[in-house]
C-alpha positions as CSV (number, residue, x, y, z in Angstrom):
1,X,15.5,16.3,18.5
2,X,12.5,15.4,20.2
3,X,11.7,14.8,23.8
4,X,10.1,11.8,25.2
5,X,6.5,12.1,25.6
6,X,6.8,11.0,28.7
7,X,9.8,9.9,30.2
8,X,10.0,7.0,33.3
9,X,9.4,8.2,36.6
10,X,11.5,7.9,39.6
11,X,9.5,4.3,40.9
12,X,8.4,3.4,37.8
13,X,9.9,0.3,36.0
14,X,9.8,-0.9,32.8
15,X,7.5,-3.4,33.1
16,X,4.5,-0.8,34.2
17,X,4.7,0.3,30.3
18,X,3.1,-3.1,30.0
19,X,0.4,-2.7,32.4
20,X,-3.1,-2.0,31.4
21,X,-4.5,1.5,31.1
22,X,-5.4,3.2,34.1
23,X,-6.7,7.0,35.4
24,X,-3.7,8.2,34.1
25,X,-3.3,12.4,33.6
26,X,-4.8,12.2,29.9
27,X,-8.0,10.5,31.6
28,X,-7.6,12.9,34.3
29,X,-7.8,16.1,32.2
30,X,-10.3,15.1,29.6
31,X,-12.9,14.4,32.8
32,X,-11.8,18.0,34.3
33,X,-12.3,19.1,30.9
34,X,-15.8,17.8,30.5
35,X,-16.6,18.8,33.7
36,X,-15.5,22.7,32.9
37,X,-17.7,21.8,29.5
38,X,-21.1,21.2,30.9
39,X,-21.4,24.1,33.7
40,X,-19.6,27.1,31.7
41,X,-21.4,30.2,31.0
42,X,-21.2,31.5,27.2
43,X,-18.3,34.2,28.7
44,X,-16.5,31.2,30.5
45,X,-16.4,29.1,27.2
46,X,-15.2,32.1,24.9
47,X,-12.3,32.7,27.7
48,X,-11.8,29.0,27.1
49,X,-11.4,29.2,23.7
50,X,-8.4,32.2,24.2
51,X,-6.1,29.3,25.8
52,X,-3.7,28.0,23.5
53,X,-4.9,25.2,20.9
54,X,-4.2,21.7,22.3
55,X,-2.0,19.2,20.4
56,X,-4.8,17.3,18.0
57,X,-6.7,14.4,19.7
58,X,-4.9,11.7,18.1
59,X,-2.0,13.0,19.6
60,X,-3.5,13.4,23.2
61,X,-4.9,9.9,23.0
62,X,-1.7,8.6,21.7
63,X,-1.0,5.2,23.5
64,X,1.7,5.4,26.5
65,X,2.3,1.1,26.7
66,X,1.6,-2.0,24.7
67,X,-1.4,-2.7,26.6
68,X,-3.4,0.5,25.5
69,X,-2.1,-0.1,22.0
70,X,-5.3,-1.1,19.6
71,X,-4.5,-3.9,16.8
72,X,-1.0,-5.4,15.7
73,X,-1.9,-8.3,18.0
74,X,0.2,-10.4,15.6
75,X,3.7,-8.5,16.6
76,X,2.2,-7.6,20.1
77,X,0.8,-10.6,22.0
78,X,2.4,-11.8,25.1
79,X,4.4,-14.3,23.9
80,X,5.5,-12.5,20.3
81,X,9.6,-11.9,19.6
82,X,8.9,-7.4,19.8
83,X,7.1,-8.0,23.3
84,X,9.4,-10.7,25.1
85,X,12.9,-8.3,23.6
86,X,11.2,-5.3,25.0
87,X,10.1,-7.2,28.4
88,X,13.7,-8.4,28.5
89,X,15.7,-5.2,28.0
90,X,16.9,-6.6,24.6
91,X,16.2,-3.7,21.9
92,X,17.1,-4.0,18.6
93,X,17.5,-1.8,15.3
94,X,14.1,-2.4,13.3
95,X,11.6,-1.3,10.7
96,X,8.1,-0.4,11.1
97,X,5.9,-0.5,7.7
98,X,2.4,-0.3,7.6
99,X,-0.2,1.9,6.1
100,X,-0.9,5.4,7.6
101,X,-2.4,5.7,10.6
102,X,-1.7,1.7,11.8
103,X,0.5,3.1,14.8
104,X,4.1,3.2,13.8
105,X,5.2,6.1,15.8
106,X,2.9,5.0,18.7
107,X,4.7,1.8,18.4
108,X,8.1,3.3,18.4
109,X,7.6,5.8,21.3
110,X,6.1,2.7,23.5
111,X,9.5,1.1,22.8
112,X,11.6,4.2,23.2
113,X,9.6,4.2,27.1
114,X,10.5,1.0,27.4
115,X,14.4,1.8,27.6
116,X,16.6,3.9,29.4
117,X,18.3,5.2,26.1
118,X,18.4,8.3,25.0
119,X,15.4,9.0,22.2
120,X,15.8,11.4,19.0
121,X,13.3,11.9,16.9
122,X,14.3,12.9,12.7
123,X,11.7,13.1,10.0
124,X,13.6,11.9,6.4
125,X,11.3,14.1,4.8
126,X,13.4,17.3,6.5
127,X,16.8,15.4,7.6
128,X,19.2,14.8,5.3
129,X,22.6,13.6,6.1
130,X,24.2,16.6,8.6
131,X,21.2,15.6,10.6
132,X,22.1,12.5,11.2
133,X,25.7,12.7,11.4
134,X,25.4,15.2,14.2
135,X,22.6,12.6,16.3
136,X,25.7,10.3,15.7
137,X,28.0,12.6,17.4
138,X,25.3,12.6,20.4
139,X,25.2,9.2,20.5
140,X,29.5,8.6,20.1
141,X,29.4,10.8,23.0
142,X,26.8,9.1,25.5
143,X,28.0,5.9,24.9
144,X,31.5,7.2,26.3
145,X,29.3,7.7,29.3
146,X,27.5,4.2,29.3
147,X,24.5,5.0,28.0
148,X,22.9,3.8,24.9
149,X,20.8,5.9,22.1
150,X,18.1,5.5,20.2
151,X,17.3,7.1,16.7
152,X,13.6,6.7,15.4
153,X,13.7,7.9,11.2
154,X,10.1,8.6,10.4
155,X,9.3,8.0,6.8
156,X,12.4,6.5,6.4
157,X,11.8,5.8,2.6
158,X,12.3,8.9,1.7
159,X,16.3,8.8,2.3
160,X,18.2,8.2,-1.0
161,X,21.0,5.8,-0.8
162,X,23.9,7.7,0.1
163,X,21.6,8.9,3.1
164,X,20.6,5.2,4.1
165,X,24.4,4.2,3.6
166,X,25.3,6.8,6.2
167,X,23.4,4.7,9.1
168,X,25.2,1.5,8.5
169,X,28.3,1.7,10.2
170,X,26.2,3.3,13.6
171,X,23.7,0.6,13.3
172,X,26.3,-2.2,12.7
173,X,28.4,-1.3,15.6
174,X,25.6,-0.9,17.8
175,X,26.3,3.0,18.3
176,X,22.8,3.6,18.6
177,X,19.3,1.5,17.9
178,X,17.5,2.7,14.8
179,X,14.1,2.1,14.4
180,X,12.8,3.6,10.5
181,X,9.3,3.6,10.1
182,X,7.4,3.8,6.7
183,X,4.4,3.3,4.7
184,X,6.1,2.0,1.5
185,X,7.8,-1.8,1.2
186,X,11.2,-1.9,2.3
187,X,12.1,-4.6,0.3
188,X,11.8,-1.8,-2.6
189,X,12.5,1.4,-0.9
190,X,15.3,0.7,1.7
191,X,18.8,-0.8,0.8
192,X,19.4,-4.0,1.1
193,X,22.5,-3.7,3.4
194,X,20.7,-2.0,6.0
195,X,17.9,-4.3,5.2
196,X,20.2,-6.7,6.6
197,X,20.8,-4.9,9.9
198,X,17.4,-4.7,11.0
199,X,13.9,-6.4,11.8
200,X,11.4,-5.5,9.9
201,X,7.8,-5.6,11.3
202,X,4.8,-5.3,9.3
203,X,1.7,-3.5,10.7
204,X,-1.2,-4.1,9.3
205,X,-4.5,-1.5,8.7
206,X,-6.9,-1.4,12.1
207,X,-10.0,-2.6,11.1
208,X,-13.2,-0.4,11.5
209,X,-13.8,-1.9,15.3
210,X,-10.7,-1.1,16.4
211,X,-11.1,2.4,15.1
212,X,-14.4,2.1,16.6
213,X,-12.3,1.2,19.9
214,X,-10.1,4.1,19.6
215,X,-13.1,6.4,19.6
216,X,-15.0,5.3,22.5
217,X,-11.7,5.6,24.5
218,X,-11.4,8.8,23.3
219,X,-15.6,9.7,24.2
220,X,-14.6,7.4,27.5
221,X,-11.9,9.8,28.4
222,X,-14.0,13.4,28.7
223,X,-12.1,14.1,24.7
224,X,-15.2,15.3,23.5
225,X,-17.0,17.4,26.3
226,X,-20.2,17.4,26.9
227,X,-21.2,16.2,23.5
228,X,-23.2,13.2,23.0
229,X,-22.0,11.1,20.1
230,X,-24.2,8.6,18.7
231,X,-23.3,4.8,18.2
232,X,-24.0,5.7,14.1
233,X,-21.8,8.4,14.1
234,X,-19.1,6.4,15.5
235,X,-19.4,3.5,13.0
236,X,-19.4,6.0,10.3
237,X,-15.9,7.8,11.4
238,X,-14.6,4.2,11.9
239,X,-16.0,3.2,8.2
240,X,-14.9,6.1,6.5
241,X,-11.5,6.4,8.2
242,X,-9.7,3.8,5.9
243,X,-7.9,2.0,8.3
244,X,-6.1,5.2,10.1
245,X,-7.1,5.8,13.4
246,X,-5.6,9.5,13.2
247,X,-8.2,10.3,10.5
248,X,-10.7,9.1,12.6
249,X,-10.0,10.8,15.9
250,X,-9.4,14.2,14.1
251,X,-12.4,13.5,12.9
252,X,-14.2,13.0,15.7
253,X,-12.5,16.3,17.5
254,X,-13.9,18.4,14.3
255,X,-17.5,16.5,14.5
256,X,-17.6,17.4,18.5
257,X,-16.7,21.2,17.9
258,X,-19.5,21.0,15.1
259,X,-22.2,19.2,16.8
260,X,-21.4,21.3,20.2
261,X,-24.0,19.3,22.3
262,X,-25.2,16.0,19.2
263,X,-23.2,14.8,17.3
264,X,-24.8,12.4,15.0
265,X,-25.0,10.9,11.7
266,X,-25.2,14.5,9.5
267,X,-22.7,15.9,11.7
268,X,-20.5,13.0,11.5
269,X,-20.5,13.4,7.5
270,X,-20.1,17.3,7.6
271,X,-16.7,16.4,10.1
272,X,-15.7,13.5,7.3
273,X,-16.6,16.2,4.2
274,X,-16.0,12.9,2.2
275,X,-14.4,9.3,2.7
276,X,-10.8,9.0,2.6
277,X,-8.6,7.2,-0.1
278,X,-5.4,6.4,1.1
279,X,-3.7,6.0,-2.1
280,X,0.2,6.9,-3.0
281,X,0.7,6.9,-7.1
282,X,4.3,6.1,-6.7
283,X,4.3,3.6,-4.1
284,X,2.3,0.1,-2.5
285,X,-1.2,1.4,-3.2
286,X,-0.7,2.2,-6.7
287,X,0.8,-1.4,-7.7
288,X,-1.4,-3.0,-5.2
289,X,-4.9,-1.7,-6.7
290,X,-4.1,-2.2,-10.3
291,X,-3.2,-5.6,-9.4
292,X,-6.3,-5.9,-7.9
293,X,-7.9,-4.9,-10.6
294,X,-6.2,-7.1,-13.0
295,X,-7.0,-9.9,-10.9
296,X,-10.7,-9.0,-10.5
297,X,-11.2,-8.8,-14.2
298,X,-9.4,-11.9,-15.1
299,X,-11.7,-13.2,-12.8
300,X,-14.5,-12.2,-14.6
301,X,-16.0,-10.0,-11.8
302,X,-17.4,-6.6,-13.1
303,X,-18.7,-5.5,-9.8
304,X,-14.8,-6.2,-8.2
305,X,-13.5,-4.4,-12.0
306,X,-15.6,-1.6,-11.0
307,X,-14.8,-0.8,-7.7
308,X,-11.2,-1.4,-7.6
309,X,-11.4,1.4,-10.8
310,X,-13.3,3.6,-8.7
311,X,-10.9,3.5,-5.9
312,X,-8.1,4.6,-8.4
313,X,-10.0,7.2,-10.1
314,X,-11.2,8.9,-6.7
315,X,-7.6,8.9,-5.9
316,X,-6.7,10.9,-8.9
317,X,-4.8,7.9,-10.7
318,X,-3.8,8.8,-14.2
319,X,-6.5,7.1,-16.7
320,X,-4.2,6.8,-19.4
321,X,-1.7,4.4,-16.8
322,X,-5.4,2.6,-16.3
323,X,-6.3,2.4,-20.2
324,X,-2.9,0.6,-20.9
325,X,-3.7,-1.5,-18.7
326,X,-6.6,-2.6,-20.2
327,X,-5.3,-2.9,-23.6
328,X,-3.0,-5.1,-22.6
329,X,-5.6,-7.2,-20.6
330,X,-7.4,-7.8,-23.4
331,X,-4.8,-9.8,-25.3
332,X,-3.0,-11.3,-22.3
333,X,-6.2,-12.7,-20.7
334,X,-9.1,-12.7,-22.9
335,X,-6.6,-12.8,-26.4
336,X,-8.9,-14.3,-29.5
337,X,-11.6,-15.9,-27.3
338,X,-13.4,-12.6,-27.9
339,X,-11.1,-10.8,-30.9
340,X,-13.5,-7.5,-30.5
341,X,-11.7,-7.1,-26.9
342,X,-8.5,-5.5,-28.0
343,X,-10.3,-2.8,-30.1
344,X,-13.0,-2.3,-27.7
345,X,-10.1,-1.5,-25.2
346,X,-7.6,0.2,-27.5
347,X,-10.7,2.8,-28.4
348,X,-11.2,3.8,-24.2
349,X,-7.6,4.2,-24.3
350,X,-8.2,6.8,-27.6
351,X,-11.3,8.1,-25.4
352,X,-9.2,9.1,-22.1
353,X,-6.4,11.2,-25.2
354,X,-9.2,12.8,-26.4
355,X,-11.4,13.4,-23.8
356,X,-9.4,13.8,-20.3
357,X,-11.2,13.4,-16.8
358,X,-13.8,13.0,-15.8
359,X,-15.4,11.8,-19.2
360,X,-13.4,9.1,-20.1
361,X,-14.7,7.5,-16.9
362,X,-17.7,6.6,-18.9
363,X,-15.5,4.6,-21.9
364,X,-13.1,3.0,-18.6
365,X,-16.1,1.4,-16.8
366,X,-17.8,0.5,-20.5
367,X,-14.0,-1.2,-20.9
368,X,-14.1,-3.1,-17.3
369,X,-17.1,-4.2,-17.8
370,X,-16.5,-5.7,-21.1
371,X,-13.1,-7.3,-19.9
372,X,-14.7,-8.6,-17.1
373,X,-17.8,-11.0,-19.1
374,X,-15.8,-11.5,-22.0
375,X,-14.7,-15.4,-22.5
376,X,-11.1,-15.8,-21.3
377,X,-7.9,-17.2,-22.9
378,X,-4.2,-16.4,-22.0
379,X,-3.2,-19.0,-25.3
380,X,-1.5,-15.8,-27.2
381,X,0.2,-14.9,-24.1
382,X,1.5,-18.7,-23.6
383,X,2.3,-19.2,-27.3
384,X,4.7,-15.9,-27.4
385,X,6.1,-17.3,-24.0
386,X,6.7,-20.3,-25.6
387,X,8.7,-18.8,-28.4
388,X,10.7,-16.7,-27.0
389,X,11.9,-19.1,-24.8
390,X,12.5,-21.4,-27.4
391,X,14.8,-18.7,-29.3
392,X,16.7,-18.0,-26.3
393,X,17.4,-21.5,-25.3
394,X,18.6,-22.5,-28.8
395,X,19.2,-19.1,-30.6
396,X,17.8,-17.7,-33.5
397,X,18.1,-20.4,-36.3
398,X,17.7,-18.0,-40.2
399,X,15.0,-18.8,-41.9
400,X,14.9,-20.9,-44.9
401,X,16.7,-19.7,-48.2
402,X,12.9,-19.3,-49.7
403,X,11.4,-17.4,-47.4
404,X,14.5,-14.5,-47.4
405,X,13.9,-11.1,-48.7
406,X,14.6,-9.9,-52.8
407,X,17.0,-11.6,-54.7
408,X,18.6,-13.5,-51.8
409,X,15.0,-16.0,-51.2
410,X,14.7,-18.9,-54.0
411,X,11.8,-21.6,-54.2
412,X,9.1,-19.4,-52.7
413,X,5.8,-21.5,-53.1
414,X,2.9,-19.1,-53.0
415,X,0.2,-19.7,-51.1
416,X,-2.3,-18.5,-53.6
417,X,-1.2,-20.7,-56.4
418,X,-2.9,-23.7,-54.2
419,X,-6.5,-24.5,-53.8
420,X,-7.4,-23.3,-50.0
421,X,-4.7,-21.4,-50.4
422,X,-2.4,-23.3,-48.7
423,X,1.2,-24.5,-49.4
424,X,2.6,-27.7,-48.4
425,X,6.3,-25.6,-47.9
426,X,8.0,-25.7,-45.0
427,X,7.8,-22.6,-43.1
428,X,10.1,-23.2,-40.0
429,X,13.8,-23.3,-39.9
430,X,15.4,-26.3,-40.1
431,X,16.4,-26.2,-36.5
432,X,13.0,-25.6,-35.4
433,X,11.5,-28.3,-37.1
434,X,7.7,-29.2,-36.3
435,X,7.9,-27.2,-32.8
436,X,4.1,-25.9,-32.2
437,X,4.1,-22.8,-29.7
438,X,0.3,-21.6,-30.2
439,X,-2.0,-24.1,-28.3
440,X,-5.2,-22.9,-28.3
441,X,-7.7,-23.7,-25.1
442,X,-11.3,-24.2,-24.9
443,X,-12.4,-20.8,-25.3
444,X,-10.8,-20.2,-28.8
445,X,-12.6,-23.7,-30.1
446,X,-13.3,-22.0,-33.4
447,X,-9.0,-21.1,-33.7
448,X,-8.3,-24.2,-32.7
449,X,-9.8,-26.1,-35.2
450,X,-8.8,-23.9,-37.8
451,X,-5.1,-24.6,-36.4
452,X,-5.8,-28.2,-36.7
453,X,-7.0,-28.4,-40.3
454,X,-3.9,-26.2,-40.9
455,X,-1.5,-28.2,-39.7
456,X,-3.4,-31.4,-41.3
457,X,-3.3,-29.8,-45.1
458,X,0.3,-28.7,-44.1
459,X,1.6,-32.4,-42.4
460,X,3.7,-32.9,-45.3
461,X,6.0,-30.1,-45.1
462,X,6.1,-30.4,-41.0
């Protein structure tokens, strides 16, 4: 367990957790800090550095109410459901997903300040299910004294079933509020009776100005000494952050140390040492960037292909989970308008076997970029659709006594005994009858023409 960051004081009410930021202690020691900063001798600043480490700076600048809290204005503003239950007193059991660094345990701690309930803090990454039974018994036992609990479950995704199952009965008796936070969906990674039992708010990924805004509180705030930290440098830890403001304020804390008295655009990048790729190969960011990449190619843009290819190979994606993708592109979307796409894309796939990372990353961008400017048709895809369905809804009618296997097939007409080699012989079951399945589009003109002359010299038998 936990404590509060910082519990109410004696006059203080619940509704001050709403007001804006003020000169609070944080503010207070970062200026004292700054102040030490500037006028200490060399022997005063190594005695400095002999006091015990501080708690990161994205934990020191961690938001205390909604109204220093940056982004999430959607679930936030005044007049949203979270902020008029928390105004009112009337907390309820919820989930908080969004991607790293959007402010889900900020979020959670503002609410736990806004109550008078006891707060216990468990990570599902090192609870399991004694853990949580024994908060239980904490909470069985306050509320025999009239007051309420609160359990927040960091990374909540990460409890199997039976772990998740254990929090039902407490949550649906109201034996203590349970707000889960996690990166991945819930609709996928939490069970759908517990699902039930809670809100789930998304949080979305701060943009680079509200990083940006972070930082300059932080610079605001005496968090970075006497240091002088250039607009640049700023809008380069917000760019490069990916949408988590604890990246970025670590950041910042390493590029201060670094740059001692400047920090600019150099010692910015030496604090980043490269940009960061939030990307999880199990989870959201691995379905949603393939997708993205699908979607890009379909759409025939090789730049968008390229990038959203890049992303996955900086993030250490497995090419060969990339390369099957692509062959199966080729015949879904682009099919016989260009025929030379499936072995063009079947070969990159040979090419990442035989020649592993980071080479094949040569044959995977020759493959987007093909896949992306080749003609597009998803007829093959439509036509197999087609006929599935077709054998599904009816069944699957035999085919006719000529067309069966050794001894059992009589009346076979050959093909090759016609001129055009073409038989007039019906083909289909009986059942079937003239059903077509492959419609070809515009951008398999040549097939579809062929399939029309076909069908023509065949009318008879259809």
């Amino acid at each position: 367990m936990k404590a509060l960051p910082r519990p109410l004081g004696h006059n203080e009410t619940v509704e001050s957790l709403f007001d804006p930021p003020g000169p609070d202690a944080t503010e207070a020691t970062g200026a004292s800090e700054a102040t030490e900063a500037t006028g200490a001798s060399d022997g005063k600043r190594a005695e400095m550095r002999q006091q015990p480490p501080q708690p990161p700076l994205a934990v020191r600048m961690r938001p205390a109410s909604l109204a220093e809290i940056v982004g999430q204005e959607h679930l936030l503003h005044e007049d949203s459901a979270l902020a008029l239950a928390l105004r009112q007193g009337h907390l309820h059991s919820m989930i908080l997903h969004g991607p790293p660094g959007s402010g889900k345990t900020t979020l959670a701690r503002v609410i736990a300040q806004a109550s008078e309930a006891a707060f216990e803090e468990l990570s599902a990454v090192q609870a399991g299910r004694a853990e949580v039974r024994d908060v239980l018994a904490r909470a069985r036992e306050r509320r025999r004294n009239g007051r309420a609990s609160i359990l927040f479950l960091d990374e909540i995704h990460r409890f199997n079933k039976a772990q998740q199952d254990a929090l039902l009965p407490a949550v649906e008796e109201g034996l203590t509020t349970l707000i889960g936070a996690t990166t991945e969906n819930p609709a996928f990674e939490v069970n759908r009776a517990l699902l039930s039992r809670v809100m789930v708010y998304e949080l979305l990924e701060l943009t680079d100005e509200q990083i940006a805004t972070l930082l300059r509180r932080a610079l605001g705030r005496g968090q970075c000494g006497a240091a002088h930290v250039s607009d640049e440098a700023i809008e380069l830890l917000a760019s490069r952050a990916g949408g988590d403001a604890r990246v970025a304020l670590n950041a910042l804390e390493l590029a201060c140390a670094l740059g001692e008295r400047e920090v600019d655009l150099a010692v910015a990048e030496r604090a980043l040492a490269r940009s960061v790729v939030h990307y999880d190969k199990a989870a959201d960011a691995h379905y949603d960037t393939i997708s993205a990449w699908i979607k890009a190619t379909r759409g025939s843009d090789p730049d968008a292909s390229l990038y959203y290819l890049a992303v996955m190979l900086e993030a250490g994606e497995d090419p060969a989970f990339i390369a099957r993708r692509m062959v199966i592109l080729a015949s879904e979307d682009v099919g016989n308008a260009d025929p030379a796409a499936l072995p063009l894309a079947t070969a990159a796939a040979a090419a990442v076997d035989r020649l592993g990372v980071p080479e094949c990353q040569f044959a995977l961008a020759q493959a987007a970029i093909y896949l992306s400017l080749a003609p597009k048709s998803d007829a093959a895809k439509r036509a197999i659709g087609e006929a599935r369905g077709h054998v599904r809804e009816h069944g699957a009618y035999p085919p006719p006594v000529a067309l069966r296997s050794g001894g059992r097939g009589t009346g076979y007409d050959n093909p090759h005994d016609h001129d055009g080699h073409i038989s007039p012989q019906a083909l289909l079951p009986d059942g079937v009858g003239s059903q077509q399945f492959y419609r070809p589009d515009g951008a398999e003109r040549n097939l579809a023409q062929r399939a029309q002359q076909l069908r023509r010299a065949r009318e008879p038998a259809r």
